[in-house]
C-alpha positions in Angstrom: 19.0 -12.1 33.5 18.3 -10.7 29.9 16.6 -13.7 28.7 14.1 -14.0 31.4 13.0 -10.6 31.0 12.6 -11.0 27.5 8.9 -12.5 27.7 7.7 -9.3 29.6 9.1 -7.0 27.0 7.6 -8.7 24.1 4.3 -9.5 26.6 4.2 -5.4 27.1 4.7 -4.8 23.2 1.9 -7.4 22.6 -0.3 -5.2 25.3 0.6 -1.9 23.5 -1.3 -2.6 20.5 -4.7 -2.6 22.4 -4.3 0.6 23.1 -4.3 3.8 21.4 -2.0 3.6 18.6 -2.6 6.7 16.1 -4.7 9.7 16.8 -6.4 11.2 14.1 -7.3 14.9 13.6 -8.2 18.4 11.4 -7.4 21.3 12.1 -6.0 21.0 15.4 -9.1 19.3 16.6 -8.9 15.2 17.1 -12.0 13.4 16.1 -10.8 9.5 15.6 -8.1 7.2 17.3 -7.4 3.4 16.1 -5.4 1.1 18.4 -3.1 -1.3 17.1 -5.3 -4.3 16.6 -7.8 -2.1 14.9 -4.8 -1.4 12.6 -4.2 -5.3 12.2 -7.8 -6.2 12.0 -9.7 -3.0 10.4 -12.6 -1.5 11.6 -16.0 0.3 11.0 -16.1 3.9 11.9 -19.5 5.9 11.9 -19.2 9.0 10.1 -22.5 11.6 10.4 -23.8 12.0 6.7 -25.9 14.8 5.5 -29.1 15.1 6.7 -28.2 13.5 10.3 -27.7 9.6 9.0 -24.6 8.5 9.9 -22.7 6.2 7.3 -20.6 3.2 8.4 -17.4 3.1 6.6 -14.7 0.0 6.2 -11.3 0.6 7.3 -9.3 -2.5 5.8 -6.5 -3.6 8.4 -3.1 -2.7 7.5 -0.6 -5.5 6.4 2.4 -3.7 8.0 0.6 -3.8 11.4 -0.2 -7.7 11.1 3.3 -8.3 10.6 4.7 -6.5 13.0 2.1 -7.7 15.9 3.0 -11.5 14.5 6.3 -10.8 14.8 6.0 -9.4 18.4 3.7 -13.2 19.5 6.6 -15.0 17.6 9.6 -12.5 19.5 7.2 -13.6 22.9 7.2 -17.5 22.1 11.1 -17.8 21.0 11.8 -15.8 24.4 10.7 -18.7 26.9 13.5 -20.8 24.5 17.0 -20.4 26.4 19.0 -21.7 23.4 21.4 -19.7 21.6 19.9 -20.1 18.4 16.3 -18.2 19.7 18.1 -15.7 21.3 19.7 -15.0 18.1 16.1 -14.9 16.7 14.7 -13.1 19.4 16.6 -10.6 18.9 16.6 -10.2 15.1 12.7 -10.5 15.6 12.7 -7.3 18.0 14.5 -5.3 15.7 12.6 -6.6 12.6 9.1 -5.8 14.4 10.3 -2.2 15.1 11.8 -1.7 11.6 8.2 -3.0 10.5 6.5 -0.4 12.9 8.7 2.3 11.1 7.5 1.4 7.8 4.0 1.3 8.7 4.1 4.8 10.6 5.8 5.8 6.8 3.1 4.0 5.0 0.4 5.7 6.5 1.6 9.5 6.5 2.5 8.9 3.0 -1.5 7.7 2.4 -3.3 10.4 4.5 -1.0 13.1 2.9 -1.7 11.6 -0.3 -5.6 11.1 0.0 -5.9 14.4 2.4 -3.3 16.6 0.6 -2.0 17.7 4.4 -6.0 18.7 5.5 -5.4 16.0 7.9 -2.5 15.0 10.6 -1.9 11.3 12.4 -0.2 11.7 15.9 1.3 8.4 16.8 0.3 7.5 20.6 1.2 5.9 23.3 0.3 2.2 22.1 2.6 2.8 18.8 5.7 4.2 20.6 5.3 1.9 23.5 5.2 -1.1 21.1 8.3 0.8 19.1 10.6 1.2 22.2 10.0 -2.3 23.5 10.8 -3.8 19.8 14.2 -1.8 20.0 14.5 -2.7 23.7 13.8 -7.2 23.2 16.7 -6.6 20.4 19.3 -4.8 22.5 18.4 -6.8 25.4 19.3 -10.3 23.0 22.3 -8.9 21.7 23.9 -7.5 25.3 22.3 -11.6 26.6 24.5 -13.2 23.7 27.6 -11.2 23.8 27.6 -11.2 27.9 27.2 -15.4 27.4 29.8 -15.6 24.2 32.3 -13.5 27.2 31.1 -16.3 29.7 31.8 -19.0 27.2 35.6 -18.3 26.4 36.5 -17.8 30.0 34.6 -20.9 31.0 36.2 -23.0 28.2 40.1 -21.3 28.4 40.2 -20.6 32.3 41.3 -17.1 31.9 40.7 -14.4 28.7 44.0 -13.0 29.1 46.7 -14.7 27.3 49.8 -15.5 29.1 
């Protein structure tokens, strides 16, 4: 059963990063949220200038992010696989994307506190956590699918697991 759950956990992480992944804000008051693909990819935000013109700023995409989303497309291909070997992958991917996720939630507080000196805070959303959990989840799932078929293995091979 594990295994063919697998695709819709890594399908749901791969949905998670269109939505809202970190909320920006200052003071208490929230005024820009990136989802996760505007994380991978970058984006242009509109900032008002002075005198009413508003200036269009580049935010370069963040490596972390692009590795973690490629790991959660690769986690979702190697799922449909029912060997051994790709559940062994599967699940190393699942944990490696939300390890990934973990260091690129550190790599940006450590920037905005940096570039900011604490003027401005990053809440982590829905989209972030979502995509965090289900990582963690695709691993555990893999693990609990090869140790329950490993068990199935050496009492299909020796008849019974108790010795005699």
């Amino acid at each position: 059963m594990g295994r063919k759950i697998s695709p819709a956990i890594f399908g749901l992480a791969l949905i998670c990063f269109f939505l809202p992944f970190v909320n920006i804000s200052c003071g208490g008051q929230k005024f820009m949220s990136f989802t996760g693909v505007q994380l991978v990819t970058g984006t242009t935000i509109n900032e008002p200038g002075m005198f009413g013109q508003k200036q269009n700023n580049k935010v370069q995409g963040e490596f972390l992010a692009l590795l973690a989303v490629v790991a959660v497309v690769v986690g979702l291909i190697l799922s449909f696989l029912k060997d051994r070997t790709s559940a062994i992958l599967t699940a190393i991917i699942g944990g490696a994307g939300a390890v990934l996720l973990l260091l690129l939630k550190s790599k940006m507080d450590n920037d905005v506190f940096r570039e900011a000196e604490g003027m401005i805070q990053l809440e982590y959303t829905i989209g972030f956590w979502g995509a965090f959990l289900l990582n963690i989840t695709a691993a555990v799932l893999n693990v609990f699918h090869l140790s329950q078929s490993k068990e199935e293995t050496k009492v299909d091979s020796g008849g019974s697991s108790i010795s005699d």
